[in-house]
N, C-alpha and C positions, 0 to 999 in steps of 0.2 A: 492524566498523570503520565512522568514520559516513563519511557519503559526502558531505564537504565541503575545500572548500579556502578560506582566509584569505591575503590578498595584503596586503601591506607597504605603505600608500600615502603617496605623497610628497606631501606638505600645499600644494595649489594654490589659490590666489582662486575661486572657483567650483565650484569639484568638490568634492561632498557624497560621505562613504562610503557604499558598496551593501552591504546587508545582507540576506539571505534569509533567512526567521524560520526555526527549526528546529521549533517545530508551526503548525500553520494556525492564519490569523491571524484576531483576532475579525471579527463584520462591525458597523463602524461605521459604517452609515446612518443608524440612529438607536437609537443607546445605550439612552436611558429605556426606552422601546418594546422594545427587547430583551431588559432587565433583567425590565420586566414579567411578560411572555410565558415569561421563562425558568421563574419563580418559579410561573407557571401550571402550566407541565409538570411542576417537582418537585413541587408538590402531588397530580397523579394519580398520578406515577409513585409517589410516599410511601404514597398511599391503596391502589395495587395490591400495596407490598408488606406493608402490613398484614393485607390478606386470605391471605395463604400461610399455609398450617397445618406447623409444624415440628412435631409428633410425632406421635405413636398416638395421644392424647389429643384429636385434632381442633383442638388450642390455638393460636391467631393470635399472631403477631410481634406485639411492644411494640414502638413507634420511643420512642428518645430524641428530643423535641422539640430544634431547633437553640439555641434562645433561653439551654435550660439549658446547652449545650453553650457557647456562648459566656459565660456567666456565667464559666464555668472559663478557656475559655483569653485573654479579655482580660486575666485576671489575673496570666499564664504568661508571663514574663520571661525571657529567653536569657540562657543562661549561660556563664560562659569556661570552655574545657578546654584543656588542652593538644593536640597535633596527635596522630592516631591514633597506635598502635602502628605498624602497617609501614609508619608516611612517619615517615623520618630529618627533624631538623631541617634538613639542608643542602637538602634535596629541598621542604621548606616554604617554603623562601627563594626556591628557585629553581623556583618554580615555573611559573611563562610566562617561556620564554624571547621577550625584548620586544627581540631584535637578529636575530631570524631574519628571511627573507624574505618567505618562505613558511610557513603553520601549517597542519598538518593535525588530525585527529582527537582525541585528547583535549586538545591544546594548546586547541583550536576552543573545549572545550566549559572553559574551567578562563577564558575572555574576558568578564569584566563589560561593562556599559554603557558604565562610565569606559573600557576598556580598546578593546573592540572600534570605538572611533571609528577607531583608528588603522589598520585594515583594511579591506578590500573581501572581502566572507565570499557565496559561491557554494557553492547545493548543487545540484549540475547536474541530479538528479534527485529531482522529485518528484508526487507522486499519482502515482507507476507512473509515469510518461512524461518524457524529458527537457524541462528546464525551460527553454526555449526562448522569451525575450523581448525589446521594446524597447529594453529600461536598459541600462547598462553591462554590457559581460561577457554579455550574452542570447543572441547570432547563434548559428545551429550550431555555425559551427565554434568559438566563444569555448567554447561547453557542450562539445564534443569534448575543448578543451584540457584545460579543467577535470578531465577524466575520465582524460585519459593523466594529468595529473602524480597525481591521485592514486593511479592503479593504477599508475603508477611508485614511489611512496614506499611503496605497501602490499607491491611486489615484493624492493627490498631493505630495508627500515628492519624489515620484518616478516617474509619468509617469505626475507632473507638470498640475493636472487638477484640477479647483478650483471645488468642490464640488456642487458651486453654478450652474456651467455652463454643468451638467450631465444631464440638460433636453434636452442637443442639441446633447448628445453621447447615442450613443446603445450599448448594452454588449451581448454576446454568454454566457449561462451557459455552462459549460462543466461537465457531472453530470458522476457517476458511472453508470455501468452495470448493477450492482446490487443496485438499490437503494429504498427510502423509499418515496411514495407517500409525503406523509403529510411534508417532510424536504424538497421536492421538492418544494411543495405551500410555504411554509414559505422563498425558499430562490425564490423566485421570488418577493415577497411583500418585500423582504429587497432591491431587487434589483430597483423594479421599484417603490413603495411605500416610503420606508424609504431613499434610497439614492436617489431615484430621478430619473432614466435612463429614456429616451424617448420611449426606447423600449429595446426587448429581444426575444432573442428562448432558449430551449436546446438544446444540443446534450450529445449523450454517448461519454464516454474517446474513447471506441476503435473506433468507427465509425471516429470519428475526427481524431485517430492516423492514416488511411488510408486514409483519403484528405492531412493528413501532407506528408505521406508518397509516395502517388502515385501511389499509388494501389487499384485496383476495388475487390480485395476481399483478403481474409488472418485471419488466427489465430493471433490475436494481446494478446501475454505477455504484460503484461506491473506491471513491479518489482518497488515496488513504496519505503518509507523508512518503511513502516508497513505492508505494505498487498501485495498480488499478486493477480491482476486479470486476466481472459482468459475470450475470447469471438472472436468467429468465425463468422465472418464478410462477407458479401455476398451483391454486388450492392447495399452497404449501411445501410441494414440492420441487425441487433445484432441476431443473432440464438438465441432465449430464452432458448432452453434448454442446450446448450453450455455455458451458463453464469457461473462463479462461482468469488468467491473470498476467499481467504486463508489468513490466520491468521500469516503470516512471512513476512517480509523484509531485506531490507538494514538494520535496526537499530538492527534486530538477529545478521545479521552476527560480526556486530562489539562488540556486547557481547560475538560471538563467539572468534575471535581475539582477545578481550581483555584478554578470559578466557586462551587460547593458548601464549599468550605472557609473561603472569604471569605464566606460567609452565616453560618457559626457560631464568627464571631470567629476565622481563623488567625493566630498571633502572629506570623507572618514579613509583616508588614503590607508590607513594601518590595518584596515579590515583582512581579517584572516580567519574565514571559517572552519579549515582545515584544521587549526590548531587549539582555536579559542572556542569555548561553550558559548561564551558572551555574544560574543560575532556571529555564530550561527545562531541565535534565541534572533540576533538584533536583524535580523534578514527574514526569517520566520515573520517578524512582528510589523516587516516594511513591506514586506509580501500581502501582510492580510489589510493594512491600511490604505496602500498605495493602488495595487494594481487592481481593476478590472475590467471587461469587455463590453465598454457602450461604447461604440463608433461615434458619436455623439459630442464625445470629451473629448477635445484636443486643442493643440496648444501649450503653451508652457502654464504649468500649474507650480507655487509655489506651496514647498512643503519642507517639516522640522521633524526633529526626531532629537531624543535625549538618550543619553550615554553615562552610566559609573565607571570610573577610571578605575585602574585598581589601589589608588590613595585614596579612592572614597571621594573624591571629586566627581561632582557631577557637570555634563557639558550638553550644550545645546546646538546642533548639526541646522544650519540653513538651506538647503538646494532647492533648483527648480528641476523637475522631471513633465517631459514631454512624452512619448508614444512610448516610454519603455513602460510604460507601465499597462498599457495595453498590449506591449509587444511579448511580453512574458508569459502571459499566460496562453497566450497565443501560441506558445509551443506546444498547446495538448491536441491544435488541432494542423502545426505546420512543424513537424514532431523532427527535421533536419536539425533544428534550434538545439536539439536537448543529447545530439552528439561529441557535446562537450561533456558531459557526464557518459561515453558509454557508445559505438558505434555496434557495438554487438550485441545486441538486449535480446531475451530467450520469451516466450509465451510459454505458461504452463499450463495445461489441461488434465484433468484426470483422466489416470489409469483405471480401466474399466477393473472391476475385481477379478476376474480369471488369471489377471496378472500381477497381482499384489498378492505374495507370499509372505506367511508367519508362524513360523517354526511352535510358537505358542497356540496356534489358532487348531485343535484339532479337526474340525469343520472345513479347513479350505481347501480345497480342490486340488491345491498341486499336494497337500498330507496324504488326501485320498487317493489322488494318483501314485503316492508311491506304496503305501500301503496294502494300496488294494490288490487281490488276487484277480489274475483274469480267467483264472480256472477256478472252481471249487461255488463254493457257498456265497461268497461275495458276488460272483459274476451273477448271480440269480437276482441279483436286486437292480433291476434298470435303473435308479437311479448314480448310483455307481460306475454301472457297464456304461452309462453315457457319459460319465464324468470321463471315466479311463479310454472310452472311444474319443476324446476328442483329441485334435491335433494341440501337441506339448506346445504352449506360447515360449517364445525366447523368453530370458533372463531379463528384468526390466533394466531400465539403466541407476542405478545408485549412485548417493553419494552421500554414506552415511544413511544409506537408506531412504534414500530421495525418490520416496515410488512415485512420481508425477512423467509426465510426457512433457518431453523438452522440445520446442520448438525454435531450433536455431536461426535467424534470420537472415544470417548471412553466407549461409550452405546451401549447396543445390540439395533440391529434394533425395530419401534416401534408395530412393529405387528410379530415380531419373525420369519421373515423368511427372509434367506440368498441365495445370487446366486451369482454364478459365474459370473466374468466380462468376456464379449462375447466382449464386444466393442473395448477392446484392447486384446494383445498377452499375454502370461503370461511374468514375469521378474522374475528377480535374487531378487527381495526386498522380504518383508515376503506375503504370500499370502494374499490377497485382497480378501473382501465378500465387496458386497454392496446390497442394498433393494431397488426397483424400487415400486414409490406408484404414485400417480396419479399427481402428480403438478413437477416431474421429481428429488426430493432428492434423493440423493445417499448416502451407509453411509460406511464408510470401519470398518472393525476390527482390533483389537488388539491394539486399541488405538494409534498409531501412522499416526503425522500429512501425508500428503500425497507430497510425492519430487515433483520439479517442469515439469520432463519430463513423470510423470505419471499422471500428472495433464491435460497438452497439450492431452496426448492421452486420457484420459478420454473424455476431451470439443472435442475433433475433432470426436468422438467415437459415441457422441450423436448427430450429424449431420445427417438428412433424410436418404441422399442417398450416394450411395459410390465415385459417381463423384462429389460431394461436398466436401466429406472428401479427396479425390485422389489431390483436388484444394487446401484444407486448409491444408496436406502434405506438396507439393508445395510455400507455400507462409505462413511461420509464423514470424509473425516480433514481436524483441524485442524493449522495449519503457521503460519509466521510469528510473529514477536517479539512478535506481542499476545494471543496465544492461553496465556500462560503464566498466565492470570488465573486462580487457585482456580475450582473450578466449572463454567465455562462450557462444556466439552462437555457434564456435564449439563443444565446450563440450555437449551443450544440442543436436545438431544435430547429433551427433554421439551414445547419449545415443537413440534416438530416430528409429536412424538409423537400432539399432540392433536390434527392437521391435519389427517391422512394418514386413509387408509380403513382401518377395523379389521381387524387381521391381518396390516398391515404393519410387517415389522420394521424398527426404526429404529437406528441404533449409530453415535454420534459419537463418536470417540475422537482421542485423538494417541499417537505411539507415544512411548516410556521414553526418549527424548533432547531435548538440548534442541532445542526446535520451529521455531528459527529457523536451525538447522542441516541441516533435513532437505531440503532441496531440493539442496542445495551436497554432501551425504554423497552423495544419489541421481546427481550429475553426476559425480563421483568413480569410483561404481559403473563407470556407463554407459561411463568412456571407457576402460576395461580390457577389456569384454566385445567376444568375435569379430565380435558383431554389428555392431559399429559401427566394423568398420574398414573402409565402406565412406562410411560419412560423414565423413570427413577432409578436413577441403582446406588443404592445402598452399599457401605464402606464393609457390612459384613457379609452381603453379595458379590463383590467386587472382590473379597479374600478368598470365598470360597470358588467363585466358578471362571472370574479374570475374565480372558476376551472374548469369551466365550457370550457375554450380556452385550456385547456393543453390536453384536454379530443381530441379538433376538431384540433390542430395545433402542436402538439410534433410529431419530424420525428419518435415515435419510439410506441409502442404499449402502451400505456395509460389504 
C-alpha cells in the first residue's frame, strides 16, 4: 500500500498546493550540465556492457545504437483501445472519486497534473526516515498525523478492522536499522495511545527479513523505493557497526529509465513524473516489466504499454527498447548514472547510545551526568562515578532530532585524515579513502555516492571476526520492492565475487516469495513465537512507565 495521504484543498488567495514527488526529484542546478554528464556516464556504462561475453563462444554483446531505436519509435503513434478486460465501464467513469476528502493509495496514484492541483498530497515517509519539513503539513506532529490517518484507512478499508475493536489487536513495529530514538517514542504513543493497540514490540527490518526468510544469520539488502539499507545479521542480532543506509532506490532508477528512454525517442513525449501520479505509477510499472540484468538479452526488443488519458480514454504506446533496459538498473552498481537525481547523497549509520539524549529517558547517561553529584552519596555507586567519569560526547548533529550519523560524501573527512580501506579488496571504481572516528562513520571521497556491492563489502568488512564475515559471505539476502529486477542477485554476486580473496564463497539470493513481503512475513513469525512474549508492552505499560520499557524490552540495543 503506498504510503501517502491527498487532502481536499479549499481554494484560498495565496495558498499554492503541496505536493511531495512520488520519486526523487531531478537536480536542477544546472540542467545542460547535467544532461551532459549524464550522456557521459551512459557512454561508459554502454562501453562496459559491450565487453560481457554471453556464451562459450567467448562472443561480446551487440548494443542496438539509440539513434536506430529512435528512428522506430518517433514513428509509433498511440492508439485507442477500449478499457481493460477486468475494469467494468462504470469503474472507467468513476474512476477518482473527486468528492472525497481525503485520498489515499491507489486513488493517489490514478491523480494527473490537471487533477492533483486540487490537493495537498504528503508522503510522510521517505529515504527510510520520516519526512520532516518547513512547508506545509512538515512538523512532527503534522508527519504523525499523516501516518495515523493512513494506518487508520489501511486498518479498516483494507484489513476490515473497526478502529474501535484495536484494544483486543496487537501490532509488531517493524522499524529501521538505522533509526531515530525520539520517532521510535512517538510511533509507539501513535500505536498504542492514539490508535489504541492492546499491545506492541519492535523489531528492525533486517532481523524480521531473516525470521521471513529462514535463516539464522546473513547480510540482509534490502532496496526499498528510496533508500538501501545493509545490516549483518547474526542469531538475531543487527551488528551495529555494519548498519548503514544509502540515499538510492527503486524511484532513481526509474528517473534513470525515464532519462534513457527520452534519449531513444519514447512516444509518451508528455510524460511528466514530477507533476503527475499517473506518470510516475507508469514508469514504476516500465521499470518492473522492462528492465533487468542478463547480459544475454540484447538487441532491439519490441515492447507496449497502455495508458488512461484523463477523458477516460484509453491508449496503446508501441517502442522498441535496447540496452536501456539493462542500462538502468545498472546504475546500482555504476552509481555516476543516478547523479541526475542528487550528486550529494549522505550515508546513515547509528549513533552509538552514549549519544542519543532524551529529556524523557530518566536512565540516560547524559540525565545521569547532570544529575549526578560527584561528591556525596552518588559518587559511592561506581556505576554512576563511571558514567560521570567519562569524557562529555559533543551534541549530536539534529535535525528535528535526526540522532543518526551523517555521512557526507562530498566533504573531506572531519579531522582531515584519510586511510585506506583494509576491510575490503581494492576495485575497478575510483579509489575509496574513508576516516574511522570513534562511533564507526566512514566517509569516502571524491564525492560519489557509493554502488551497492561495495556497500555489502564495506558492512560485511566491519564485522568482528573473520568467521562472521566468512558466514555473512555465505548468506546475503535480497529484500525489498527493488530487488524483483531479473538478474540482479546474480549480478551483484558476481561483482562481489571478483573482490573477495579466493576461496571465499559468495551466494546472494532472495528466497521463492515476493521480496517485498519478507520482512512483514518475518514480523508475523516473531510475534507468535514464546520467545517474544517477553517483548510486549502493553498500552497500560506504556502509560504508566513510557521510555522507560523500550530501554528494558526492545530485542535490539536501546
Amino acid at each position: 500500500m503506498l504510503h501517502a495521504v491527498a487532502y481536499k484543498r479549499k481554494h484560498q488567495e495565496g495558498d499554492w498546493p503541496y505536493h511531495d514527488p512520488m520519486l526523487p526529484s531531478l537536480d536542477n542546478i544546472n540542467p545542460a550540465q547535467l544532461q551532459v554528464e549524464f550522456e557521459e556516464q551512459r557512454l561508459i556504462a554502454s562501453r562496459i556492457l559491450q565487453n560481457c561475453v554471453i556464451d562459450d563462444k567467448q562472443r561480446l554483446r551487440v548494443a542496438t545504437p539509440p539513434q536506430q531505436l529512435a528512428h522506430f519509435n518517433r514513428k509509433s503513434v498511440a492508439e485507442k483501445i477500449p478499457p481493460p478486460g477486468n475494469l467494468s465501464e462504470e469503474r472507467n467513469r468513476q474512476w477518482l472519486d473527486r468528492d472525497a476528502p481525503v485520498l489515499f493509495d491507489e486513488q493517489i496514484l490514478r491523480l494527473s497534473t490537471f487533477d492533483a492541483r486540487d490537493y495537498d498530497i504528503h508522503f510522510p515517509i521517505q529515504r527510510g526516515e520520516l519526512n520532516v519539513h518547513k512547508q506545509k503539513g512538515g512538523s512532527l506532529q503534522c508527519t504523525l498525523q499523516h501516518i495515523e490517518r493512513i494506518w487508520s484507512y489501511a486498518l479498516e478499508a483494507r484489513l476490515k478492522i473497526n478502529l474501535r475493536d484495536l484494544r483486543t489487536h496487537s501490532a509488531v513495529l517493524v522499524v529501521n536499522d538505522v533509526y531515530v530514538r525520539r520517532h521510535l517514542r512517538e510511533f509507539m504513543t501513535l500505536l498504542l495511545q492514539r490508535l489504541g493497540f492492546q499491545r506492541c514490540f519492535l523489531v528492525q527490518d533486517s532481523v524480521a527479513s531473516t525470521y521471513g526468510a529462514g535463516i539464522g544469520f546473513g547480510c540482509v539488502v534490502d532496496i526499498g523505493a528510496q533508500k538501501t539499507s545493509i545490516a549483518c545479521i547474526e542469531d538475531g542480532i543487527s551488528q551495529l557497526n555494519s548498519r548503514v543506509r544509502l540515499q538510492y532506490g527503486g524511484g532513481d532508477i526509474n528517473q534513470v529509465l525515464l532519462m534513457l528512454l527520452r534519449k531513444c525517442g519514447f512516444p509518451y513525449r508528455e510524460c511528466s513524473v514530477q507533476d503527475s501520479y499517473v506518470d510516475a505509477r507508469l514508469m514504476d510499472k516500465l521499470k518492473e516489466r522492462f528492465c533487468h540484468l542478463n547480459a544475454k538479452v540484447c538487441g532491439a526488443q519490441e515492447k507496449q504499454f497502455h495508458l488512461r488519458k484523463q477523458n477516460g480514454q484509453w491508449l496503446r504506446y508501441t517502442l522498441q527498447v535496447g540496452d536501456e533496459a539493462i542500462m538502468a538498473p545498472l546504475a546500482f552498481f555504476h552509481t555516476e548514472l543516478l547523479n541526475i537525481t542528487g550528486k550529494a547523497r549522505k550515508a546513515f549509520t547509528q549513533q552509538p547510545p552514549q549519544e542519543q539524549y532524551d529529556c524523557e529517558d530518566c536512565f540516560d547517561a547524559e540525565y545521569l551526568r547532570e544529575t549526578g553529584r560527584k561528591n556525596g552519596a552518588r559518587a559511592a555507586d561506581p556505576i554512576v562515578a563511571q558514567l560521570l567519569a567519562q569524557p562529555r560526547p559533543l551534541p549530536p548533529i539534529t535535525a528535528d532530532d535526526e540522532e543518526l550519523n551523517v555521512v557526507d560524501q562530498d566533504e573531506p573527512s572531519s579531522n582531515g585524515v584519510a586511510v585506506h580501506n583494509t576491510s575490503s579488496p581494492s576495485v575497478g571504481h575510483a579509489q575509496k579513502h574513508f576516516a574511522d572516528t570513534a562511533n564507526g562513520v566512514y566517509q569516502y571521497g571524491q564525492g560519489q555516492v557509493m554502488p551497492l556491492d561495495q556497500a555489502v563489502l564495506e558492512a560485511i568488512g566491519r564485522c568482528a571476526t573473520n568467521e562472521t564475515k566468512r558466514k555473512m559471505y555465505g548468506s546475503i539476502l535480497l529484500v525489498g520492492s527493488s530487488v524483483k529486477i531479473p538478474g540482479l542477485a546474480a549480478w551483484l554476486q558476481s561483482c562481489i565475487s571478483q573482490q573477495v580473496q579466493p576461496g571465499t564463497e559468495v551466494n546472494v539470493f532472495t528466497k521463492g516469495m515476493d521480496a517485498g513481503m519478507v520482512a512483514w512475513k518475518g514480523a508475523a513469525i516473531m510475534s507468535v513465537l514464546e520467545s517474544a512474549r517477553e517483548l510486549w508492552i502493553t498500552q497500560v505499560d506504556w502509560s504508566r512507565h513510557g521510555l522507560r520499557l523500550l530501554r528494558e524490552r526492545s530485542p535490539f540495543l536501546w
